[in-house]
N, C-alpha and C positions, 0 to 999 in steps of 0.2 A: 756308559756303554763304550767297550773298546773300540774302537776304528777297523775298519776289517783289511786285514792286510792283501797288498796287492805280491803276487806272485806270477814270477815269468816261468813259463809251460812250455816242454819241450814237445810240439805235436806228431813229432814223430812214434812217442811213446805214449805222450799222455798224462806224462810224469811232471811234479813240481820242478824245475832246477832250482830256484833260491826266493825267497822273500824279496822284492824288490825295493818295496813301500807299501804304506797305509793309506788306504783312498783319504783324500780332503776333505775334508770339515766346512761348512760354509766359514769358518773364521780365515782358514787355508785358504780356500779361495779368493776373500776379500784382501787378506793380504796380501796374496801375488795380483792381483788386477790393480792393485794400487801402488803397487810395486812398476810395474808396464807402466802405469798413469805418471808416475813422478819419473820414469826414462824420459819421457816425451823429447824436450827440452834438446838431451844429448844428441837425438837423430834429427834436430834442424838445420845443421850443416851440413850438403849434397855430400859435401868431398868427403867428409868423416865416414856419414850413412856408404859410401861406393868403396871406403877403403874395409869398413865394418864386413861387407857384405864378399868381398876379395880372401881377406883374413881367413873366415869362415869357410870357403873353399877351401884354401893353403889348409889348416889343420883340420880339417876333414880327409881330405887328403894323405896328409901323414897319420891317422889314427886308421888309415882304412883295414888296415891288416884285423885288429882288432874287433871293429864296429862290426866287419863282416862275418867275422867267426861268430860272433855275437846274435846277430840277424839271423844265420843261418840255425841257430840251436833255438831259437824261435818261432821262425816262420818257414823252416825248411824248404824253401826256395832254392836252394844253392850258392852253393860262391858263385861260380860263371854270371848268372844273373844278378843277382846282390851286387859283385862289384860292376858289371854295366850300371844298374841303376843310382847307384854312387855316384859315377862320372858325369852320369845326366844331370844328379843333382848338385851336382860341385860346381857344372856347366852353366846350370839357371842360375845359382849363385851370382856368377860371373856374368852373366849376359843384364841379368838387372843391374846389377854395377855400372856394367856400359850406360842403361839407357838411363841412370840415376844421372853420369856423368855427363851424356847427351842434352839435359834438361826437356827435351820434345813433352815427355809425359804430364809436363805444368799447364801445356795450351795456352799458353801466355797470347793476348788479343790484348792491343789499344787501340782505341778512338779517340782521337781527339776532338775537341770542340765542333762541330761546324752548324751554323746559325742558318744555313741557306737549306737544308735538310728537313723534310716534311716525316713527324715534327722534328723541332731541333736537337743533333743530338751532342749530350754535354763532353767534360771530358769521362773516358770510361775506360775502368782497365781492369782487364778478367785473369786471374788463373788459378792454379787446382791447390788444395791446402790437401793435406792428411784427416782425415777424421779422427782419430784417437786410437784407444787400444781396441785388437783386434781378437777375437777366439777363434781359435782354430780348431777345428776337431781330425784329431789326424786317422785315417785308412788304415786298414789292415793288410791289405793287399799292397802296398807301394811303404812299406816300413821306409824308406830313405824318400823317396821322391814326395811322397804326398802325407809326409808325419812330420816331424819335429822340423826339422831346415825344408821341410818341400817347398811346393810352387805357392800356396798360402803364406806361409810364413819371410820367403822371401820375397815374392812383391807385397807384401805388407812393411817390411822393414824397408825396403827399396821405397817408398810413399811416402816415410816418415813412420809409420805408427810402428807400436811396440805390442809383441803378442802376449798372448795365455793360450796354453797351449793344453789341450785336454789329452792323454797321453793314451793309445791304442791300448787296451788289455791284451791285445797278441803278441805286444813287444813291447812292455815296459822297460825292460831292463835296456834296452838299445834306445829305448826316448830319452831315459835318465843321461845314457852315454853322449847322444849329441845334443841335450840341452848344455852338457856341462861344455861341451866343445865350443859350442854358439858364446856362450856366458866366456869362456876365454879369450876367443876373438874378440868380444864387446870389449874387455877389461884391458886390451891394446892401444884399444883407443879412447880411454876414460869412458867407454859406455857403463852404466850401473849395470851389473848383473841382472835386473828386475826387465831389462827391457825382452827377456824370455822368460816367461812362467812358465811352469807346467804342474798341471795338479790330475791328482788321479782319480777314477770311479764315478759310477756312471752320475751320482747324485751330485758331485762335483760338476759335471758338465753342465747340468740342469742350474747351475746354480752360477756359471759363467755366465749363457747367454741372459739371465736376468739382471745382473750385477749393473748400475746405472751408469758407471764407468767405464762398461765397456760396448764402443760405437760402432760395430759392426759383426761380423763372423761368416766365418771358411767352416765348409762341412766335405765331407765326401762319405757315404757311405750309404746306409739301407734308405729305402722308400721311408721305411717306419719310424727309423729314428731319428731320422731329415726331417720329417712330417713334424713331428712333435718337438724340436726345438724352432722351426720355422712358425710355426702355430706361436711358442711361447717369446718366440720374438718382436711378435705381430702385437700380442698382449701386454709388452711390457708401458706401462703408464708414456716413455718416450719410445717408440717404437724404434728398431735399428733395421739395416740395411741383413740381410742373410742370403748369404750364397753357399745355397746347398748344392752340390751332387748326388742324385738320389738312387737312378737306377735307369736302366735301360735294356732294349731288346735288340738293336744295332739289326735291321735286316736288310737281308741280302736279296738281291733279285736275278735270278741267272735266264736268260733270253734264251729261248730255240734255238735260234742260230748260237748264241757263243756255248750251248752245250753240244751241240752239232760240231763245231769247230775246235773246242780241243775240249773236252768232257773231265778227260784225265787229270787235267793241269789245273781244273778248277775244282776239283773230288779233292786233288791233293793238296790243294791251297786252303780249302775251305777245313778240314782236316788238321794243318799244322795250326792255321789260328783260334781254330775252336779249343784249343787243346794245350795252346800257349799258355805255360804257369797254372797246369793244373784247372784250365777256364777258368782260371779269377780275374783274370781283365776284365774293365767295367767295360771296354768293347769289344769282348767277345760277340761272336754273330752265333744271334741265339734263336734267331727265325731264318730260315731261307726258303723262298720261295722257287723253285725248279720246277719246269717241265713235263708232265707225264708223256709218255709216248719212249721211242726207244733211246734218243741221243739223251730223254735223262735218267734215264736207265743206266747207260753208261755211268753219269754222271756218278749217279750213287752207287754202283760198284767201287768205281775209285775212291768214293768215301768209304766203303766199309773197308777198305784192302788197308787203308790207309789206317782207319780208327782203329783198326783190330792190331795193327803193329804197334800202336802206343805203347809203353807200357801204364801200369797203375799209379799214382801219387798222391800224394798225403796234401789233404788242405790245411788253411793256415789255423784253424779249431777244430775239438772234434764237436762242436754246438755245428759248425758245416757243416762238417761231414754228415753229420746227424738229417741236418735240413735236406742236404742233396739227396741223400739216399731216398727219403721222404717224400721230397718233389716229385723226382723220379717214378717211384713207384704210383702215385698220385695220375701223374700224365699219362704213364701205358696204360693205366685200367681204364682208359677211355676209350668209347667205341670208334672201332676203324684206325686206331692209330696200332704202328706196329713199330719193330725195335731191330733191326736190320744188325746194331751191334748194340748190346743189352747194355747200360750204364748202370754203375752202381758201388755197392762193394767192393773193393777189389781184395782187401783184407781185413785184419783186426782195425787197422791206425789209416787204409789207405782206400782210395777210391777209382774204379775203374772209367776209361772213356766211353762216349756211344754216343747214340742220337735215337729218337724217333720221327717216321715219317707219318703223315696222314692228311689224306686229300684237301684240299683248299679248299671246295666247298665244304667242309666243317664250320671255317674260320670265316665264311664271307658275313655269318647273322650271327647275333648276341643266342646264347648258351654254354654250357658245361664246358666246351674247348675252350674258351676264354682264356682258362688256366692256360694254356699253352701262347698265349699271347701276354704273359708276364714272363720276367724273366727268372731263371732258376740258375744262382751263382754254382760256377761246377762246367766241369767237361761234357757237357750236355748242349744239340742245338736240337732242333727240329727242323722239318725238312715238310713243306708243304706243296704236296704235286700238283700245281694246276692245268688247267684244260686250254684255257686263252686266254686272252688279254686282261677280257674283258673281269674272270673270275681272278687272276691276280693285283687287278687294279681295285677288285670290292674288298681283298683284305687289305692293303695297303692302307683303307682309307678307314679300317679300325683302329689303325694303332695309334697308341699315344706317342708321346715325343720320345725323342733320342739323342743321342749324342752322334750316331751315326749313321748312315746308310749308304747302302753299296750296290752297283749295279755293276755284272760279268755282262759285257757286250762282246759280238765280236767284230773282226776289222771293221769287215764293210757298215757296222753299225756304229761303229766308233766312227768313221772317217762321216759320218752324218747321212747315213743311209739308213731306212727304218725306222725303229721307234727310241732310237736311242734319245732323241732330246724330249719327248714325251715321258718316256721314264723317269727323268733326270728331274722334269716339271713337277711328277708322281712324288720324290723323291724329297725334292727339296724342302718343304713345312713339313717336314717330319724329322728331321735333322739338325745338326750344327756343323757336321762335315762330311759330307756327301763324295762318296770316291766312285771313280770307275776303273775298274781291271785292277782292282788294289785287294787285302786287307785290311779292317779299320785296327787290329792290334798291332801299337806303337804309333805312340804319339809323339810329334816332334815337336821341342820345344824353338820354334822359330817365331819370329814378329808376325807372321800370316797366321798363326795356328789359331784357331776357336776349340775349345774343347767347356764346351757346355751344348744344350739344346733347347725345345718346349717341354713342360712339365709331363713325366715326372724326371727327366733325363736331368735338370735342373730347375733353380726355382725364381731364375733371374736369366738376363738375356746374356750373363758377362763371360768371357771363359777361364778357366783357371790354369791354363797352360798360354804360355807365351806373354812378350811383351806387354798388349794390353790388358793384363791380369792387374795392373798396378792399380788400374781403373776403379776398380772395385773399392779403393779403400781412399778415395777421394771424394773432394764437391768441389764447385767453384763457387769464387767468391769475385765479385765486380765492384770496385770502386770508384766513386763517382764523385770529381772536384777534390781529391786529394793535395794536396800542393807537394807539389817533389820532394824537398826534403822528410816529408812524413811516409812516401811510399816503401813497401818493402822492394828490397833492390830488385826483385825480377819484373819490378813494372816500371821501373824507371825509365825517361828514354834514354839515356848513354848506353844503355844495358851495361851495366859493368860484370855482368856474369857470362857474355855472352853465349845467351839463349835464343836458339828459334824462337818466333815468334811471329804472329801477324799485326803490324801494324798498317792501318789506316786502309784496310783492305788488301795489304799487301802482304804476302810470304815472303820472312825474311829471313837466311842465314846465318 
């Protein structure tokens, strides 16, 4: 039986543009994972691994003219946005370089001997190894930031391990383009080409996270098909560590007073983010909870003024567009909810904004509205009017986890007057980054950032944006009565790499 060829889609049209490749074979498979496996070795020197990971930016960088024409006949995104999210991810590149170069991410601890210590303790010396090869499963929505070079793949490579890389069906042809980019930069610094796989089709992926050789895996994408490689990673005879991204509802909480106080400025905040990239942000705000009475009335006149000037846009398949449409029509046919600006259709290839609103008691007890407490990928939120406190604290405390939530206070609630830190308390177990007077769309890649949450928003406590992402693709190991000459140099005590470290209960520079 022939291999069924993989083909990149222009969703603008609908149209093939070219044969990209043939989905993998499990023989495909095992030979790029063992390909990653025999890299290993090359990415054990920091400075190599920080110069690899520099490199990669630089010709990412100069091919960008290209990649993004590329992306753009893809995922019709735009240049404007494509090349931001380039920079961001040329950025991450660079910032794990730093902290490759910094060594902090090893957690290097020693103890020495002491005899006088109930019980005694020996000599002991801890810090982070790499796990091995990693699979990545790359997004559809972040073609550059969270596919081929994203935030998976480069704190995976920044750790030590070498990935396989399961390649998005909505941009094949731009996975191929910066695998081969990556594979360049490795080949500067005598990296093997293998330390980036990438294999295509969906049976291919299934047949990554089982592969015994590979010790971990990066997901981002649906509940469902999060669910069932996390499921088969759980079964595998050695089970491996999996860090899905699965889904979320990011809600929003808007106070009586701060829709009292500026109504307009949060109609039209809530408006641009819902609406940011066609709502394919995975935090998009896709519940909010506002007000009945007149100031959120307000409230949502400025959302309809606002959604109704959107114009229409094309998602990144039409198997979406398909869904949203479907959603959509799904959640108005339910009783009491209304549609203030109708989502949907907006053409042949394209989809229009809106929202629906409907009372909060719907959502305070288990039934039919349920539906509207998942989330639906797409320029769609809902908008649920409550009465008081008390009825917006009863839905809050149905949702599942998130990646986000967000509360519109105003001054005087912000300055620590009212319920602002009761909210915040509401707020927090339902989260992994909880904003006020913000939106949760755009994520910064900085050393504070968490960008994970509770299930199903993820399926691990770790995040996959920022520094600490590196975390994810390590263990430690503690050695006990080593004699110096046998230690690896970052436990030694001269420190000849000089690394942070804690010795002897002490923080050292």
């Amino acid at each position: 039986m022939a291999a069924a060829p993989v083909w990149s889609v222009d969703p603008r049209t609908g149209k093939q543009r070219e044969q990209v490749a043939v989905e993998a074979t499990a023989e495909e498979v095992d030979e790029a994972v063992r390909a990653a496996h025999a890299a290993r070795p090359a990415l054990a020197d920091r400075t190599v691994r920080a110069a690899f990971l520099r490199t990669a930016a630089d010709l990412l960088e100069g091919s960008k003219g290209h990649l993004v024409e590329v992306a753009d006949a893809e995922t019709a995104l735009g240049p404007v946005r494509l090349n931001g999210e380039l920079a961001r991810t040329c950025f991450q590149l660079r910032a794990f370089a730093g902290i490759v170069d910094e060594g902090a991410f090893l957690d290097v601890v020693i103890d020495h001997p002491d005899a006088t210590a109930t019980p005694p303790i020996p000599d002991l010396r801890r810090y982070k190894v790499p796990l091995g090869v990693v699979a990545v499963y790359s997004a559809s929505n972040f073609p550059f930031a969270f596919s081929v070079a994203g935030g998976d793949t480069a704190s995976a490579l920044a750790a030590g391990c070498p990935v396989a890389v399961k390649a998005h069906p909505d941009h094949p042809a731009l996975s191929e383009l910066v695998a081969s980019v990556l594979r360049r930069a490795a080949a500067r610094h005598d990296i093997p080409a293998g330390v980036v796989g990438l294999v295509h089709g969906f049976e291919a992926g299934v047949e990554l996270v089982r592969h015994p050789l590979v010790a971990a895996a990066g997901f981002t994408g649906s509940v469902r098909g999060g669910r069932a490689l996390f499921d088969a990673a759980a079964r595998r005879p050695v089970p491996i560590p999996f860090h899905g991204e699965l889904g979320s509802l990011n809600p929003v909480v808007v106070t009586e007073a701060a829709a009292a106080e500026r109504a307009e400025e949060i109609g039209a905040g809530l408006a641009g983010s819902m609406t940011l990239g066609v709502g394919q942000f995975c935090v998009k705000p896709g519940l909010v909870l506002a007000p009945a009475g007149a100031a959120g009335d307000r409230f949502l006149k400025s959302l309809t003024d606002a959604v109704s000037d959107t114009d229409a846009g094309v998602l990144l398949d039409h198997r979406m567009r398909d869904n949203f449409i479907a959603g959509v029509a799904e959640r108005a046919a339910l009783p009491d909810v209304e549609s203030p600006v109708t989502p949907g259709a907006g053409g042949e290839h394209t989809v229009s904004p809106g929202f629906l609103t409907v009372p909060a008691e719907r959502l305070t007890a288990q039934g039919e509205h349920d539906l509207l407490l998942e989330e639906c990928f797409g320029p769609l939120t809902v908008v649920a009017r409550y009465t008081d406190a008390s009825e917006a604290g009863a839905v809050l405390s149905r949702l599942p986890g998130n990646l986000t939530a967000t509360v519109q206070l105003s001054a005087e609630e912000a300055a620590g007057e009212g319920r602002g830190a009761e909210i915040l308390a509401e707020l927090t177990p339902l989260a992994g980054r909880v904003l006020v007077n913000g939106w949760p769309t755009g994520v910064a890649v900085a050393p504070a950032q968490h960008h994970g949450g509770p299930y199903p928003a993820t399926t691990s406590t770790s995040t996959s944006v920022g520094g600490t992402a590196i975390e994810r693709w390590m263990r430690p190991v503690a050695y006990q009565g080593v004699p110096e000459a046998l230690l690896p140099p970052e436990l030694r005590d001269d420190n000849p790499l000089g690394l942070p470290r804690r010795h002897d209960g002490r923080l050292e520079r």
